[in-house]
N, C-alpha and C positions, 0 to 999 in steps of 0.2 A: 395704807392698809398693811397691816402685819403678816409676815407668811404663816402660811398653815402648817398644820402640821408634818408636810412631807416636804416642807422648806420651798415652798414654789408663791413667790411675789406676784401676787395678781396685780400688783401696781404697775409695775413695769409693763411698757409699753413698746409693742412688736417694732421690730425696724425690717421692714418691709423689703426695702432697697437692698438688704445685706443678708436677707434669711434665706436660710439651705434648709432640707429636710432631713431630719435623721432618721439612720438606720441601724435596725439590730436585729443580731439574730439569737432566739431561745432556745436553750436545750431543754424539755421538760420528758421525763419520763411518761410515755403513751399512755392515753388515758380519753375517754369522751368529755369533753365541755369546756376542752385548751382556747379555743377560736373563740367564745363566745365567753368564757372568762376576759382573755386580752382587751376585745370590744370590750364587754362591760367597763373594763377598768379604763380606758380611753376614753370613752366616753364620759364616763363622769368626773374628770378631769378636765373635760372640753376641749380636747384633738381631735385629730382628724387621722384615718388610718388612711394612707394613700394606696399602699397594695400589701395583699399580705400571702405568703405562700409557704404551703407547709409539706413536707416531705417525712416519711415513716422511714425508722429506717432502724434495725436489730432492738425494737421494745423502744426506741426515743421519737420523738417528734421535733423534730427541729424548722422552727418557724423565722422567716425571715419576712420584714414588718420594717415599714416604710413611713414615717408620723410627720404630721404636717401640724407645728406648735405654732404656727407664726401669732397665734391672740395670746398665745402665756410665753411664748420664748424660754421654754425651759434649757437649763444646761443638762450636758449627758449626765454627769455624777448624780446629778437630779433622776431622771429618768431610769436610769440602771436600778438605781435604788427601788424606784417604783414598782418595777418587773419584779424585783426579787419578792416583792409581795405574794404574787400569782404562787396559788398552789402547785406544788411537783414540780418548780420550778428546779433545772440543776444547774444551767450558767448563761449568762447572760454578756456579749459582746456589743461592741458597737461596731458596724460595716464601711466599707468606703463605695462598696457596692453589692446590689442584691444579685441574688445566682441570675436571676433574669437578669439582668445587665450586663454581665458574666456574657450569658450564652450571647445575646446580641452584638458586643463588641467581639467576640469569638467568629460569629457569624460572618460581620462586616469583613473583619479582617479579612476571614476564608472567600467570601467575594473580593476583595479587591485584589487578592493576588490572583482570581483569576483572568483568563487574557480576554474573555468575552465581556461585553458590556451588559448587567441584567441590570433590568426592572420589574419591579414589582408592584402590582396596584389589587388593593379590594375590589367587592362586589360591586363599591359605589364610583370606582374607577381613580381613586384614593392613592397617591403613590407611598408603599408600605417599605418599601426597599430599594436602593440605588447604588451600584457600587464608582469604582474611582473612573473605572475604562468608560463607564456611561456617563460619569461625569467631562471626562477628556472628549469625548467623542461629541456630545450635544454642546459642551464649551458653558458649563451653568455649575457653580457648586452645590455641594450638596445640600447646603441646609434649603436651596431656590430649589429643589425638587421633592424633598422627602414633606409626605405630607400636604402636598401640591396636587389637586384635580390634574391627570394626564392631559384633558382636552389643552390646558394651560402652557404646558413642554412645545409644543408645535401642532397648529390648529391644522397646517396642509398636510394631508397624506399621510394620518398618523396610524401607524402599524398596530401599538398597540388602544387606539383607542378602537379604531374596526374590531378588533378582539375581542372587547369587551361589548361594544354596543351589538355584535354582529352572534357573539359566543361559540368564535369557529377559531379554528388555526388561520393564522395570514402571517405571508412570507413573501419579502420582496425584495428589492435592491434599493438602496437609500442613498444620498447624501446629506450632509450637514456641514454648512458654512461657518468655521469657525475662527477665532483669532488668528491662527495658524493656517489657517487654507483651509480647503474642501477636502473634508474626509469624506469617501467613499464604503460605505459597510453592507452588510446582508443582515436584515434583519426579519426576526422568524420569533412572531408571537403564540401562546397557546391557550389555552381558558384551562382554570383549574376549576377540578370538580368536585366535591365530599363525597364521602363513601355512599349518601346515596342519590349521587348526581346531582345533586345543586349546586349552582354555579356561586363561586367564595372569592375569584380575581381572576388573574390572566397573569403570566411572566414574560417578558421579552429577553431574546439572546440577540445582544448585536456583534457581529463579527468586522474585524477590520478588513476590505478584501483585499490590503498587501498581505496580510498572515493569510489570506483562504488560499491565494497563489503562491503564497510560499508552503502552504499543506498541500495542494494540488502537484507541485515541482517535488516534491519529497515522494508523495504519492509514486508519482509517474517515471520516476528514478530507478530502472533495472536495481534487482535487488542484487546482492555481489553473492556469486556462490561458491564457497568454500568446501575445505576435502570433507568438511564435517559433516556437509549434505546428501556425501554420498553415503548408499547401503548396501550393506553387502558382509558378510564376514568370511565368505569365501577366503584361503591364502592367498591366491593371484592377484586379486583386488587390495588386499593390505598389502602387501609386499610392494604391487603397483604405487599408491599411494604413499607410499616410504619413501618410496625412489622419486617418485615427481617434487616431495616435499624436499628434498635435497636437493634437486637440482633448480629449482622455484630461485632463489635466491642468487643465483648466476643471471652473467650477462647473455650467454651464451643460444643462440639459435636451438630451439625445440621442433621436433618430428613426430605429430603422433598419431601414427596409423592403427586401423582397427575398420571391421565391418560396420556398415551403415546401420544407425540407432543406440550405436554402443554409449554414445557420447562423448565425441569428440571433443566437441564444443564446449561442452561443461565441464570438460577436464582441464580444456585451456585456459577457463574461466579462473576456476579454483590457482592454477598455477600462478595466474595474475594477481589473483588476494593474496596468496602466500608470499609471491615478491615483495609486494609492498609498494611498489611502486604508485604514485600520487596521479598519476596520468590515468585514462581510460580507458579501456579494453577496448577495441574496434574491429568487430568480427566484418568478412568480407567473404562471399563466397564467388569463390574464381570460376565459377560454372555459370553463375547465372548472370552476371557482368558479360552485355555485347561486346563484340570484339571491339567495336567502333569506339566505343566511351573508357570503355577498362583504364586505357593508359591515362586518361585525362582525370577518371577515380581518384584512381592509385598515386599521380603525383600534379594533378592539379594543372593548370596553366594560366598562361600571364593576359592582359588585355590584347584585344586582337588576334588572339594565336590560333582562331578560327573563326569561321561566320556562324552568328549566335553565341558567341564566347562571353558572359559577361564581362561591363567595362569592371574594370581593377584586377579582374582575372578571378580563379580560389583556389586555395589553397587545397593539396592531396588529401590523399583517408593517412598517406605515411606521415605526414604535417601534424595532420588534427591527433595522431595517436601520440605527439609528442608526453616522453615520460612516464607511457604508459605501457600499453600493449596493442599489437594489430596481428590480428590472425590470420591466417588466409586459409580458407578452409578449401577440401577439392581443389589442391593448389595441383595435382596431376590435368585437372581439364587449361587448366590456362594457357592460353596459345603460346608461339616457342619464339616469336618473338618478344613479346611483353616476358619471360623467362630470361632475357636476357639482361632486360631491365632489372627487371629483382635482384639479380646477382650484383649488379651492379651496385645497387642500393647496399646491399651487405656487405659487399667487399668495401666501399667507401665510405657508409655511414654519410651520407647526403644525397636529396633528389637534386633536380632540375626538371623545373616545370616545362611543359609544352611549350615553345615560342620564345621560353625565355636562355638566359645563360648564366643567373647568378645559381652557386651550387648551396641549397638549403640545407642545414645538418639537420640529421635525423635520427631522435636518441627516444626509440621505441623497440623493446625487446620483440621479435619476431617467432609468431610459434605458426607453425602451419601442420595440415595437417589433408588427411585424403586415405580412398577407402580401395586405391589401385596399389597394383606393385610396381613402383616406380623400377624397379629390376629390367622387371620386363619390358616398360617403356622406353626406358635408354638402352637397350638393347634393338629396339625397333627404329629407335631415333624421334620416339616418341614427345620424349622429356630432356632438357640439355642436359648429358652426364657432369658436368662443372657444376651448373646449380643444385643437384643430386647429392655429390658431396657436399655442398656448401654446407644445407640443411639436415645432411644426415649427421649431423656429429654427438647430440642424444636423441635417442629414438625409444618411444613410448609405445607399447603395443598394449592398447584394450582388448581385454580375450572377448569372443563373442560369449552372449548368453548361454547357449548349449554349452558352455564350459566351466559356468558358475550354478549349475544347478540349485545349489544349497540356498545359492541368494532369492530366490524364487518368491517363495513363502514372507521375506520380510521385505521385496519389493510391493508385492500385492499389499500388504497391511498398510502401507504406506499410500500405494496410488488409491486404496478404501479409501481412507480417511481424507487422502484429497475431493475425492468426488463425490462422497457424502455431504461433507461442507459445500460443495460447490452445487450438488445437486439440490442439498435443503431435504435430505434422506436423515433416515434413522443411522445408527451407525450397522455398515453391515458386514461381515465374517465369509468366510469361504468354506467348502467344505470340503473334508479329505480327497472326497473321489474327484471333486473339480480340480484341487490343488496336485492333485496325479495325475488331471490328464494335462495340465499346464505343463509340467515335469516331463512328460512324455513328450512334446514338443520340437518339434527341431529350430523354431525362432529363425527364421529367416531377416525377419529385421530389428530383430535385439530386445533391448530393453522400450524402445519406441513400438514397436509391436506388442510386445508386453502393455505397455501402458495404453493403447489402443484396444487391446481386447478387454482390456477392465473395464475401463470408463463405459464400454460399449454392455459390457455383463452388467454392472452397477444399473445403467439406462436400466437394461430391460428386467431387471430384476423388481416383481413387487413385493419383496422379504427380505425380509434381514441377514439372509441365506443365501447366499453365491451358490448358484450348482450347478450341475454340470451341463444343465439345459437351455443356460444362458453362456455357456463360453461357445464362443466361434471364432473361426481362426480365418483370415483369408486364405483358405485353402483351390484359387484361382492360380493357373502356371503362369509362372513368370513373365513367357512370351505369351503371344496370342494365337498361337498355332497355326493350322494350316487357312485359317480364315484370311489371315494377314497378307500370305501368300499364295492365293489363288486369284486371275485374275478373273471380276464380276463377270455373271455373264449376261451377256450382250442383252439388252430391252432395247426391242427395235421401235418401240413408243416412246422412246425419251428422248430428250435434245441432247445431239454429240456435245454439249457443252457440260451438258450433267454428267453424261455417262465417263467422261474427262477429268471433272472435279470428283469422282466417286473412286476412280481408280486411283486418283494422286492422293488421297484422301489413306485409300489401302497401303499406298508405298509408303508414305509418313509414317503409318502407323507399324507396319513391320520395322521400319528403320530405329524408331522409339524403342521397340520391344526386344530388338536385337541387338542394343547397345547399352551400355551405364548411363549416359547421360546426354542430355540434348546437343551438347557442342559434339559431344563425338556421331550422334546419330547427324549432324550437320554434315559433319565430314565425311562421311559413308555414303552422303546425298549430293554431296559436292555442293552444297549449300552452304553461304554464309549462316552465322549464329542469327544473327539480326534478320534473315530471309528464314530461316525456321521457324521463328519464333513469330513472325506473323501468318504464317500458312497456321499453326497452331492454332491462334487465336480466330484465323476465318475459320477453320472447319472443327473451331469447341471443342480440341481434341484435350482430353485432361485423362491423371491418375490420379483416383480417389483417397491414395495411400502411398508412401512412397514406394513399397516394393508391390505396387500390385501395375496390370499390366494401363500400358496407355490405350484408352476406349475413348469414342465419337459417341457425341449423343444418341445414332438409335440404336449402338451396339448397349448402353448404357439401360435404356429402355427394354 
């Protein structure tokens, strides 16, 4: 048979084994009856249009059209020509792929670089989507899932078939046996819905649980705090910050004293990220360390070197700071003999363990710090004057609060916004007269104080208005007054055993309220740290605040 007149040989016979379908896309100036022209003229041709999709765009239509010739096996020169027939036609391409296919390989791609394993299944539980991790993880390539019934994937305990047959979320912990061993993952399916709640598939996220524990370990990682964290634009505070970021970068022993709350701690932090140093910050507080364990802390000991030692021994806090930093905070309460050890430690740059004799080096920058005047302590013979000098050689003074006033106002803005987000509050503002009577203040315990009365004004505020009605101060005296020191009197209806435990109970609690800290209220009681510190715990005696005074449960009541 002769070709016709658009040159297309109906003799010719499709080759089946070897046909592809073509593609093109039309430019025709907008207009109604484009779609149904195309058809038409396809159709009577005798193709097949496999998909056709059309996009408006500044007055053109541009229509990409997908034809299935395999009965006439047309060539493109052939077919181009054809199009050009179509009224308002303005140009005519052939494709290697249509924009859907476009967006789908776009898609894929965009799944497989993610690190979660998803799946995706229709209404009929039809797998629509699968990327490479969910391939790796079930151990099946792609083409054996896409398009594959779910129930098919694994018939025991399938997460997201439950999903689909149940039309709930399900979340669970999973394994999967595969060439390479048992993967272990968390897998956490959902029902999708259309806008007007009918159920369309389900998606699964499978997670690897080495990445969850390596997000959990990043998670749980002290975040490092730098001078940038602090606020303030007070001069005393930048000028402070000057100086520490200079001397940051030395080897040299750091000193840095200041009233309790000021942030000691955080000062020493920051001076550790400015080092640079690769090793880890190791805060220690020389106060609340028993006298008994301190030394065994501090530098560790060998097998044997005591009963209950573990075998192999462990290594110190000055060990484990290797490279890094080790603090010692409230280094004035530390007994005077472990005082000697520390110096020791400095002047030599190596421990020795308890029990042992090999001498360890130890190459951890040392900053300490405490809220006494170590003056007056070696004066009393409080503190060894040797190790006084040792660590006085730069000395850092945080000013208390009542001397940065000005920082007042952009402290607050700050601890807002903490405990808004944390509360799950609207965002909320202060207002002048609160922010005055803040200012008015005398801050007895600094910027920790400060941030205790926020958080607490934030609690009970229900407005977006801090005022003055919600600020309270702990405006309780320091000691506990004449209560502390009166002895009870006498109930002659009580067992001598009470009225005994009542009065030691009194004495505790004067000695608490008339000293800095528990080791020294020890010593004023002729008590060991570790005999303190259990008589505390029998008689519940606690402070709800660090500068507020120490109370017994019914004083508390």
């Amino acid at each position: 048979m002769p070709p016709d007149a658009l040159g297309i040989n109906h003799s010719v016979e499709p080759k089946i084994a070897m046909h592809k379908n073509k593609k093109f896309e039309l430019i025709f100036k907008d207009r109604i009856g484009i779609v149904f022209d195309i058809t038409k003229l396809i159709q009577r041709h005798e193709m097949n249009i496999v998909s056709m999709e059309v996009e408006q765009q500044d007055g053109y239509a541009q229509v990409a059209l997908e034809i299935d010739d395999r009965d006439k096996t047309v060539d493109t020169d052939t077919l181009l020509k054809l199009f050009s027939t179509l009224p308002g036609i303005k140009n005519q391409i052939e494709l290697k792929r249509l924009p859907q296919e476009k967006r789908e390989l776009w898609f894929r791609i965009l799944f497989d670089g993610m690190s979660e394993g998803i799946i995706s299944v229709d209404s009929r539980g039809i797998i629509s989507t699968v990327n490479s991790v969910a391939c790796r993880i079930l151990d099946m390539p792609y083409e054996a899932l896409i398009n594959t019934h779910v129930r098919e994937v694994n018939p025991k305990d399938n997460i997201l078939l439950d999903c689909v047959e149940k039309r709930i979320p399900v979340s669970r912990r999973k394994s999967a046996v595969t060439s390479t061993g048992r993967v272990e993952f968390y897998g956490s399916a959902k029902p999708i819905l259309n806008s007007k709640g009918g159920f369309v598939g389900a998606v699964l996220l499978m997670k690897d649980l080495k990445e969850v524990k390596a997000m959990v370990d990043a998670v749980m990682t002290p975040i490092e705090i730098n001078f940038n964290d602090f606020i303030g634009e007070s001069r005393d505070i930048k000028n402070l910050i000057s100086f520490a970021k200079k001397t940051a970068k030395l080897e040299t022993t750091i000193s840095i004293t200041g009233e309790s709350g000021t942030g000691k701690e955080l000062f020493a932090q920051a001076i550790h990220f400015e080092s640079g140093r690769k090793g880890p910050f190791i805060p220690i507080n020389c106060a609340a360390l028993p006298e008994a364990l301190i030394e065994s802390e501090l530098f560790g000991y060998v097998d044997g070197a005591f009963t209950g030692a573990k075998k192999k021994g462990k290594p110190g806090l000055f060990e484990a700071a290797k490279n890094g930093t080790i603090f010692l905070d409230e280094i004035g309460d530390m007994p005077i003999n472990t005082q000697a050890k520390i110096l020791r430690v400095l002047q030599d740059g190596f421990v020795r363990r308890i029990g042992g004799v090999k001498h360890i080096p130890v190459n951890a920058r040392v900053i300490t710090a405490t809220n006494k005047n170590l003056h007056n302590m070696v004066a009393t013979n409080d503190f060894r004057e040797d190790l006084f000098y040792r660590i006085n050689v730069l000395t850092i003074q945080i000013p208390p609060l009542r001397e940065r006033l000005s920082d007042i106002s952009q402290l607050v803005a700050s601890f807002l916004q903490q405990f808004n987000r944390k509360l799950q509050k609207e965002d909320q503002t202060i207002t002048v007269e609160a922010l005055e009577q803040l200012s008015n203040y005398n801050w007895p315990g600094n910027v920790r104080e400060l941030r205790n009365v926020i958080e607490r004004a934030s609690i009970l505020s229900d407005s977006s208005k801090i005022t003055t009605e919600v600020i309270h101060f702990n405006t309780k005296p320091l000691g506990c007054g004449q209560r502390c020191r009166t002895i009870p009197p006498i109930e002659t209806d009580k067992p001598l055993k009470e009225l005994i435990g009542k009065y030691e109970r009194e004495l505790l609690l004067d000695a608490l309220n008339s000293t800095t800290s528990i080791r020294s209220a020890a010593k004023k009681l002729d008590l060991s740290h570790t005999a303190l510190l259990r008589k505390i715990q029998k008689y519940q005696l606690r402070n709800t605040m660090e500068n507020s005074p120490w109370e017994s449960p019914d004083s508390i009541r």
